[in-house]
C-alpha positions as CSV (number, residue, x, y, z in Angstrom):
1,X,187.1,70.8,102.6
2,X,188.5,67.0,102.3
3,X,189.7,67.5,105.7
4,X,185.9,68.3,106.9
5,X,184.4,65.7,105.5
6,X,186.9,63.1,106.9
7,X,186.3,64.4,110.5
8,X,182.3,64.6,110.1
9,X,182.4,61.1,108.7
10,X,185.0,60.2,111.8
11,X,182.1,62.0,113.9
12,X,179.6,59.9,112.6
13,X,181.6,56.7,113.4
14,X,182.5,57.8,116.8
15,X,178.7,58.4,117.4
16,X,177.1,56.3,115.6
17,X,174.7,54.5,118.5
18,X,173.6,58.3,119.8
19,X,173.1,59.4,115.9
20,X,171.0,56.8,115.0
21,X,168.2,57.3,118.0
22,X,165.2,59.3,116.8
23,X,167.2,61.1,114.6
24,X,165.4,62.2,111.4
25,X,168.4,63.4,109.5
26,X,169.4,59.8,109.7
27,X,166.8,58.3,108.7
28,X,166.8,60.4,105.3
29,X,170.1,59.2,104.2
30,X,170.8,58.7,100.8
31,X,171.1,54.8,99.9
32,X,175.0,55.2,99.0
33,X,175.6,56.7,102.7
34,X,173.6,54.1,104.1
35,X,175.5,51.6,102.4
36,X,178.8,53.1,103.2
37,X,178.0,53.3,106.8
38,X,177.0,49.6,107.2
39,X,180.1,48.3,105.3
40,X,182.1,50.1,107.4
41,X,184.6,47.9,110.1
42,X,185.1,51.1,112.5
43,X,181.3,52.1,113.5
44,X,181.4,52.5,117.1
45,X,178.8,49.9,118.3
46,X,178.5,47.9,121.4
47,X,176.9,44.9,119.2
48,X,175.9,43.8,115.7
49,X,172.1,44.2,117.0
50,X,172.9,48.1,117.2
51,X,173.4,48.2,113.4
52,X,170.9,46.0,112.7
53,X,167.9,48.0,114.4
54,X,169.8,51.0,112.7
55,X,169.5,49.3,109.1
56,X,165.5,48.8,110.2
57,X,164.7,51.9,111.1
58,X,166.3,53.3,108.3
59,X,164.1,50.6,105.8
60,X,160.8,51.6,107.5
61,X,161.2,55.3,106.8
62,X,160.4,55.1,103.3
63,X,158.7,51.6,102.3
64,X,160.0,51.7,98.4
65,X,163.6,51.1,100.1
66,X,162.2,47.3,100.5
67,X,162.3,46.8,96.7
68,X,165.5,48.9,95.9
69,X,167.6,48.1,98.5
70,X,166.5,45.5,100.7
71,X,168.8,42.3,99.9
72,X,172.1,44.8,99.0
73,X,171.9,46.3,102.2
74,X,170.8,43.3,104.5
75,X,173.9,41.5,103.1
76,X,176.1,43.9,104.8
77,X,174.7,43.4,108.1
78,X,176.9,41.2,110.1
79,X,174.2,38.2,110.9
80,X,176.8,35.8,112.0
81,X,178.0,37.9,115.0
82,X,174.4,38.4,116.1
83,X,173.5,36.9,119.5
84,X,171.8,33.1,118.2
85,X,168.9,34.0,120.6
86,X,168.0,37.6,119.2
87,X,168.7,36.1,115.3
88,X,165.8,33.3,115.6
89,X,163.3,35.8,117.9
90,X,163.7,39.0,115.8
91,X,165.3,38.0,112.5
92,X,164.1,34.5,111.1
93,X,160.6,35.4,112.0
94,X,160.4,38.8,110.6
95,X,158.2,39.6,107.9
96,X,160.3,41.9,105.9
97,X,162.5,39.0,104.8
98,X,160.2,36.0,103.9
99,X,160.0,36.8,100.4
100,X,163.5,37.6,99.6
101,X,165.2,34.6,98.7
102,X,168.9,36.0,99.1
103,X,167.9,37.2,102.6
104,X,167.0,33.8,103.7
105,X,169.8,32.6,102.5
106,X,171.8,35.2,104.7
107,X,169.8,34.0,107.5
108,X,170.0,30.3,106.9
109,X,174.0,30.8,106.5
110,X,174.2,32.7,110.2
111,X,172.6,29.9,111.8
112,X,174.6,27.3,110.6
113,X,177.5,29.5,111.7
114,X,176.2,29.2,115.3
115,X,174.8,25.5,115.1
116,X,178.1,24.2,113.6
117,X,181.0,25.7,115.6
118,X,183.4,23.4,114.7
119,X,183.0,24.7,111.1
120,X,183.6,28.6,111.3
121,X,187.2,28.7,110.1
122,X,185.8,27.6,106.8
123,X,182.6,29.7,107.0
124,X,184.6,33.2,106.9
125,X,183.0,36.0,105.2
126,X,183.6,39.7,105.8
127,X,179.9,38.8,107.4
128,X,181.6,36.7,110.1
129,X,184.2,39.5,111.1
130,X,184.2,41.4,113.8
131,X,184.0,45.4,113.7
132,X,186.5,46.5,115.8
133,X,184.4,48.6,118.2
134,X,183.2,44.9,119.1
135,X,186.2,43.1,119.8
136,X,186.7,44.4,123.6
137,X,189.7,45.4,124.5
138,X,193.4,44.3,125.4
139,X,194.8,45.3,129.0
140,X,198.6,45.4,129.4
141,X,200.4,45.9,133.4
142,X,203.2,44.6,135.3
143,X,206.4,43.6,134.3
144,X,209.5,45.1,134.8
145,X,210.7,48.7,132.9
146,X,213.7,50.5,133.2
147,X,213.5,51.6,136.8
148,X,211.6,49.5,138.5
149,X,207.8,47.5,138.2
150,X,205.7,49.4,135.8
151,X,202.5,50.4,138.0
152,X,200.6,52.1,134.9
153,X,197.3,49.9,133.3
154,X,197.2,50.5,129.4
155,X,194.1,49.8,127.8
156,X,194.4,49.2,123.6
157,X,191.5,50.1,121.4
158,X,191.3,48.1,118.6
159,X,189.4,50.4,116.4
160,X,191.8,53.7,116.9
161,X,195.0,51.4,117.3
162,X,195.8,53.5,119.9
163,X,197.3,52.4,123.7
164,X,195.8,55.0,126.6
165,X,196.5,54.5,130.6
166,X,193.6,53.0,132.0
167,X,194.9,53.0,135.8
168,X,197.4,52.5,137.8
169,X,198.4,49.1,139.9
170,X,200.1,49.7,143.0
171,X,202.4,46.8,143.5
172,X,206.0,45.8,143.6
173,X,205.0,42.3,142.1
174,X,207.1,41.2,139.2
175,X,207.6,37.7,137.5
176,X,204.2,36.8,138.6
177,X,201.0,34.7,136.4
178,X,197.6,36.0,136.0
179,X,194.5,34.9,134.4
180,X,190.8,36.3,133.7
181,X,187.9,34.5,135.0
182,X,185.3,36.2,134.1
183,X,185.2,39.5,135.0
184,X,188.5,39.1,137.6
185,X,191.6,38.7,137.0
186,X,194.0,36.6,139.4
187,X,197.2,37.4,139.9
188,X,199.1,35.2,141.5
189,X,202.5,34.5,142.8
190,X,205.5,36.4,141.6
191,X,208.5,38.4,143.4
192,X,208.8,41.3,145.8
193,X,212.1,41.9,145.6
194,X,214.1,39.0,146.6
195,X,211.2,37.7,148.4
196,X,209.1,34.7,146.5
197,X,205.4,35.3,147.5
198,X,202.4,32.7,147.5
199,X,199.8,35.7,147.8
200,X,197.3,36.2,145.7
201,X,196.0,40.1,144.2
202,X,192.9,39.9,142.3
203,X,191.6,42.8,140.4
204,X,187.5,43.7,139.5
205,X,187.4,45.0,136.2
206,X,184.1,46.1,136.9
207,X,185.1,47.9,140.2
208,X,188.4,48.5,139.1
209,X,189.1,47.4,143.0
210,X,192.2,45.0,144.1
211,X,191.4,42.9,146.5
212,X,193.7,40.2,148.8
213,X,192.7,36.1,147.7
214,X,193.5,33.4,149.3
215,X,197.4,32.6,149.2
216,X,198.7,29.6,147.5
217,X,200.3,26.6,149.1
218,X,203.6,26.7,148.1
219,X,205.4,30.2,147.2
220,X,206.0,30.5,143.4
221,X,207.3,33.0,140.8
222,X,207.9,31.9,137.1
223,X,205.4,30.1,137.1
224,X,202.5,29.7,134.9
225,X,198.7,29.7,135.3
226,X,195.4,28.1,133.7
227,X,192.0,26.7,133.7
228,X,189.7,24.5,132.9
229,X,185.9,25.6,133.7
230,X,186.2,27.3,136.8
231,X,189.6,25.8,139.3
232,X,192.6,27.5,138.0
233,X,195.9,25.9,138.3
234,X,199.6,27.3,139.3
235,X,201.9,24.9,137.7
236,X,206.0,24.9,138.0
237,X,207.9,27.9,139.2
238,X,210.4,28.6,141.6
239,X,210.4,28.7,145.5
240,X,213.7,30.8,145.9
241,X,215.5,27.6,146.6
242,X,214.3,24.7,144.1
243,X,212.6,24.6,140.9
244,X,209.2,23.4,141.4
245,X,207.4,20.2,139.8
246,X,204.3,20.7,142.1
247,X,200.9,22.1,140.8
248,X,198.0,23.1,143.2
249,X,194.4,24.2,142.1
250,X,192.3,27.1,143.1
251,X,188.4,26.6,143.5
252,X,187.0,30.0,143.3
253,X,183.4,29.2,144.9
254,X,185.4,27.7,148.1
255,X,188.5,29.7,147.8
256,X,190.9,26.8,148.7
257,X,193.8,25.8,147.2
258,X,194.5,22.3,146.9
259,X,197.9,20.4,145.4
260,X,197.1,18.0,142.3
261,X,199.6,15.4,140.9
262,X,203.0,17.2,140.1
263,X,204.9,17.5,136.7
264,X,207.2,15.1,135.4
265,X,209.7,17.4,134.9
266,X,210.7,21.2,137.7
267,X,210.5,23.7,135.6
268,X,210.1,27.5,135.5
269,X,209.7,30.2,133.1
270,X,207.2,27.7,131.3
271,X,204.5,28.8,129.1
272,X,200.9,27.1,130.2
273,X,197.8,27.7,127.8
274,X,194.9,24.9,127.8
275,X,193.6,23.2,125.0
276,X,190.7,20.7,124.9
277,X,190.7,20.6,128.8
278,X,194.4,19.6,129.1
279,X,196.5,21.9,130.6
280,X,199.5,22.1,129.2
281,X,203.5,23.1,130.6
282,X,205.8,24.1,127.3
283,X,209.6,25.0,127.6
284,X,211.1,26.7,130.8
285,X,214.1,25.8,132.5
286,X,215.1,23.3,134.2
287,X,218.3,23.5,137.0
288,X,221.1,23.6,134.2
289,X,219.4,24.3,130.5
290,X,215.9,25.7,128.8
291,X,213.9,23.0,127.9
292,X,211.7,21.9,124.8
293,X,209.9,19.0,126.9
294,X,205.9,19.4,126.8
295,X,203.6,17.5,129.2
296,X,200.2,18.0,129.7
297,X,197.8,17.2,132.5
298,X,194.2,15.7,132.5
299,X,192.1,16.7,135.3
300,X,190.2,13.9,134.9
301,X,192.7,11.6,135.9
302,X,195.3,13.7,137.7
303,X,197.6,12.8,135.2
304,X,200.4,14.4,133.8
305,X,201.7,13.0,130.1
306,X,204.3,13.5,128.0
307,X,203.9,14.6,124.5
308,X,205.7,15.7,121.3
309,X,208.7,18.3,122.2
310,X,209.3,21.5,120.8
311,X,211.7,22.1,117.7
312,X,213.7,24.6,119.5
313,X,214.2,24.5,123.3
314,X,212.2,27.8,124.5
315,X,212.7,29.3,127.9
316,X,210.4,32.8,128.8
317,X,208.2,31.3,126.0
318,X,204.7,33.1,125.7
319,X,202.2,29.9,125.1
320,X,198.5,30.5,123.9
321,X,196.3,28.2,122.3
322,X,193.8,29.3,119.4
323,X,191.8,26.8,116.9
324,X,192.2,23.6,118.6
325,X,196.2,24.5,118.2
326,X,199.0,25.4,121.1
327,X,201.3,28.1,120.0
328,X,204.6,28.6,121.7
329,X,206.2,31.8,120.2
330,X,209.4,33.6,120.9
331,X,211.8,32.8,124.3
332,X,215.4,31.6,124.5
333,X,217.7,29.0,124.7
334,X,220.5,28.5,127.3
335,X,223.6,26.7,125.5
336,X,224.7,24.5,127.9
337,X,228.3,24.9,126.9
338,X,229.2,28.7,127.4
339,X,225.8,29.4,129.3
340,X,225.3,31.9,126.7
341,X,221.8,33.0,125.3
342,X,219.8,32.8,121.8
343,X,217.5,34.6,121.9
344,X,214.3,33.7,119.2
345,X,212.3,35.8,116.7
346,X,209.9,33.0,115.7
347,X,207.2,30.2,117.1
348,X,205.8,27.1,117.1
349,X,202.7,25.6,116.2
350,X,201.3,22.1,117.9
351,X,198.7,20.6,116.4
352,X,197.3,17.8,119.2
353,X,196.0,15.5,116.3
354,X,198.8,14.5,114.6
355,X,201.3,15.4,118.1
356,X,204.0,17.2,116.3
357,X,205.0,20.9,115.8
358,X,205.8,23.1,113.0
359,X,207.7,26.7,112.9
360,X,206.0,29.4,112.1
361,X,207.1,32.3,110.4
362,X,209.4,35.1,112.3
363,X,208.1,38.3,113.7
364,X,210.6,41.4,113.8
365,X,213.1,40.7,116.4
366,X,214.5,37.7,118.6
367,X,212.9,38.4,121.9
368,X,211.7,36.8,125.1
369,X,209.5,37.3,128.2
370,X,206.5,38.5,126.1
371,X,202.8,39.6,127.1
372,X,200.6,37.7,124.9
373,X,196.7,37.1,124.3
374,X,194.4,35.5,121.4
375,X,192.0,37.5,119.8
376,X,189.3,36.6,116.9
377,X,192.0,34.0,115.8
378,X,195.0,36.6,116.2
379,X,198.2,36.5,118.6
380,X,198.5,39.6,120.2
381,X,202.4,40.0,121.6
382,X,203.5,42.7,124.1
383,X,206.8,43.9,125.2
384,X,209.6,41.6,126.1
385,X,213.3,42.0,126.5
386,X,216.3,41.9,123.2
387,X,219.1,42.7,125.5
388,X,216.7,46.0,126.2
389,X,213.5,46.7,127.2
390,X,211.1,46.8,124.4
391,X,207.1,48.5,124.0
392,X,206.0,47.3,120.7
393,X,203.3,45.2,119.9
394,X,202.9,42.5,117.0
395,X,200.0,40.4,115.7
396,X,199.9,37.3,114.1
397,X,197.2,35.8,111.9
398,X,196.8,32.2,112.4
399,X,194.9,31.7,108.6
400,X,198.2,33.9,106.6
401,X,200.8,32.9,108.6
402,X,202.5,36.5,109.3
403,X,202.8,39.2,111.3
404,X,201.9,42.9,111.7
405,X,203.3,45.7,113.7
406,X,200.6,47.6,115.7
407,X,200.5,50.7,118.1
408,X,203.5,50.2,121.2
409,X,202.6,50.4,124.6
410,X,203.5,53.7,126.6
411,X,205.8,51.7,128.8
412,X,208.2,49.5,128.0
413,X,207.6,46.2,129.5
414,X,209.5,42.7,130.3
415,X,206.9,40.0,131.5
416,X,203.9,41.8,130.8
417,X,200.3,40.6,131.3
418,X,198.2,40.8,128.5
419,X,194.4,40.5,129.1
420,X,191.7,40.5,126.6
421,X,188.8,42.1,128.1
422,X,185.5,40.3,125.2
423,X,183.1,43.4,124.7
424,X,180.4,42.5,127.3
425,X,182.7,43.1,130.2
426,X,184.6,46.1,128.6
427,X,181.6,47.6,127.6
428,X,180.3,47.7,131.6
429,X,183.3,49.6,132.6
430,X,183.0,52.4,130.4
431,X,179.3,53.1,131.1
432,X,180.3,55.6,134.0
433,X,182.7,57.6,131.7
434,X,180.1,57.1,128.6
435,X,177.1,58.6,130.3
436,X,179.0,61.1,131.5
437,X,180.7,62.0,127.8
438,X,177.0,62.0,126.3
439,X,175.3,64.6,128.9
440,X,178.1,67.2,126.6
441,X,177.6,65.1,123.3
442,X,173.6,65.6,123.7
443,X,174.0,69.2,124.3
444,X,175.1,70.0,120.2
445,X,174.6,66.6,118.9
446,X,171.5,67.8,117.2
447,X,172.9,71.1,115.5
448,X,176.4,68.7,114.5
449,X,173.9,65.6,113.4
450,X,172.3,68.6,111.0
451,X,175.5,69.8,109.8
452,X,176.7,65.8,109.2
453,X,173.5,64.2,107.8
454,X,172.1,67.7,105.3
């Protein structure tokens, strides 16, 4: 029987958006189920809004809920994460709440959450966290596996934990850099082979269609990529022959490349994030070591500057920046003496302020070449080599300061690209296989919602 209930509540969850539409068996839930389901972080909604026109519907079915149950219930609704526009056009002016005084002050506190961005770290409530179902999604391809380039997409699912193949990318690429702007992702550069390539693959997450871009100027693999508002930049790498200190910048509304003022220092297997409209080129290798060496470039001038260097000299670092800090974590460092490798099971934090850096603590195994991405103040890591190929997947919280094992990829991976796909594009490409999974839900979701909501 325990077992029933937990997969009718899991049914519930899965469907909650379809249950809640003209459904009267929903709408007669008990107050305790009602509260249950809005506390709940794994309700499968598209948007805070969803639960919040749920929570209404619910209230208006039975007016003497406003005096029980109002202010208990509205506190678990997730105002912060509401869209600013739809909280001041359908929530601050809505009747139901002008005479509770502990639903204003809900209200008044998710405004000031969107009105004072700078301030969120130390606005954090379980009202300003994200239910899974609304973080997006992470997308993991390339690298290198066993055999050869891994050609499988994997797409990870925050609220089930769970890594599926998406697609499939038919390339020989490897040791390339990609980026998302917007809803494309660039991938650019990289190796066929033995061959260095300047070509450019970008991919339409809403077509799921690769398409040819326009190549770069110079051939590069190892390198690394960013932006700042719409150019993107290729920074570094190798040409086959030489180490690279030139950077060139993409405009996507004219599709030209165009070189900018090159690095200080030639370097490859960097790590490039951006942070405060600096781009900025940590670790790598240079022609005989790795390097700790940071420099950063500002667009504005075409300037590239040095700044504070790492603690630990970090080639095949994986480099993100999160909360106005630059994280560098894992990579390896080439002893010049013996050329022999250490490889490193921890990161660095930079804090731009003060220009200095600070360890942080070690995740589960000294590795290098990792897939990483940043999400609601998290670092995702992928893959990555430890003198084998490795699948697994850590996450770090910036606020605690550790790390958590999550779900491993399908495929092992080495250079991975890690993409993190925010719920308003991932939610358009799974409208095709949605509408096509609720013409079967619809069929017996009436007779299940019975059996679920009696």
């Amino acid at each position: 029987l325990q077992d029933l209930t937990q997969t009718i509540w899991n049914y519930i969850l899965d469907h909650f958006s379809i249950i809640v539409q003209n459904n009267s068996e929903f709408l007669e839930l008990p107050f305790d189920e009602m509260k249950r389901l809005l506390a709940s972080d794994d309700i499968n909604v598209e948007s805070e809004e969803i639960v919040y026109e749920a929570f209404i519907s619910w209230l208006d079915y039975d007016f003497n809920r406003y005096n029980d149950h109002l202010a208990e219930l509205f506190s678990l609704i997730r105002l912060p994460l509401i869209q600013r526009k739809y909280l001041t056009d359908y929530i601050d002016t809505n009747e139901r709440f002008e005479n509770n005084s502990l639903c204003q002050m809900l209200i008044i506190e998710a405004m000031r959450y969107h009105l004072a961005p700078e301030k969120r770290l130390t606005m954090k409530t379980i009202r300003t966290t994200p239910r899974k179902s609304t973080l997006g999604a992470l997308y993991c391809f390339g690298g290198i596996d066993n055999t050869k380039n891994s050609q499988t997409i994997e797409r990870y699912d925050f609220r089930t934990d769970c890594w599926q193949t998406d697609s499939y990318w038919n390339s020989r690429r490897s040791q390339f850099a990609c980026i998302r702007l917007n809803k494309k992702l660039y991938i650019c550069g990289g190796r066929d082979g033995l061959k260095t390539l300047n070509s450019i693959e970008i991919y339409d997450f809403h077509t799921k269609v690769w398409t040819i871009g326009p190549p770069m100027l110079t051939n590069r693999y190892d390198l690394g990529v960013g932006h700042i508002g719409g150019p993107l930049y290729a920074v570094g790498g190798h040409d086959g022959r030489v180490i690279l200190d030139t950077v060139e910048r993409f405009d996507p509304e004219t599709s030209e490349w165009t070189y900018v003022a090159s690095m200080t220092d030639a370097r490859y297997t960097l790590g490039v994030a951006v942070l405060e409209n600096r781009i900025y080129a940590v670790g790598g290798k240079d022609v005989s070591t790795s390097l700790r060496e940071i420099e950063f470039f500002d667009p504005h001038t075409n300037r590239w500057s040095q700044c504070a260097s790492m603690i630990k000299c970090r080639a095949s670092v994986a480099v993100v920046s999160c909360n106005e800090f630059l994280y560098a974590i894992g990579g390896y460092e080439l002893l010049a003496t013996n050329k022999s490798i250490i490889r490193h099971d921890d990161g660095e934090r930079y804090d731009p302020k003060c220009n200095q850096w600070t360890l942080i603590t070690s995740f589960s195994r000294p590795k290098e070449a990792l897939g990483i991405a940043v999400v609601n103040n998290e670092l995702y890591i992928v893959g990555g080599f430890d003198s084998k190929f490795l699948n697994e997947m850590e996450k770090y919280d910036t606020e605690t300061n550790k790390w958590k094992k999550c779900s491993s990829l399908g495929t092992k991976r080495v250079g991975a690209c890690l993409i993190h796909l925010p719920n308003s594009i991932n939610q358009s490409l799974n409208t095709l296989m949605l509408s096509q999974g609720n013409k079967n839900t619809s069929t017996n979701s009436h007779q299940m919602n019975r059996l679920i909501l009696s």
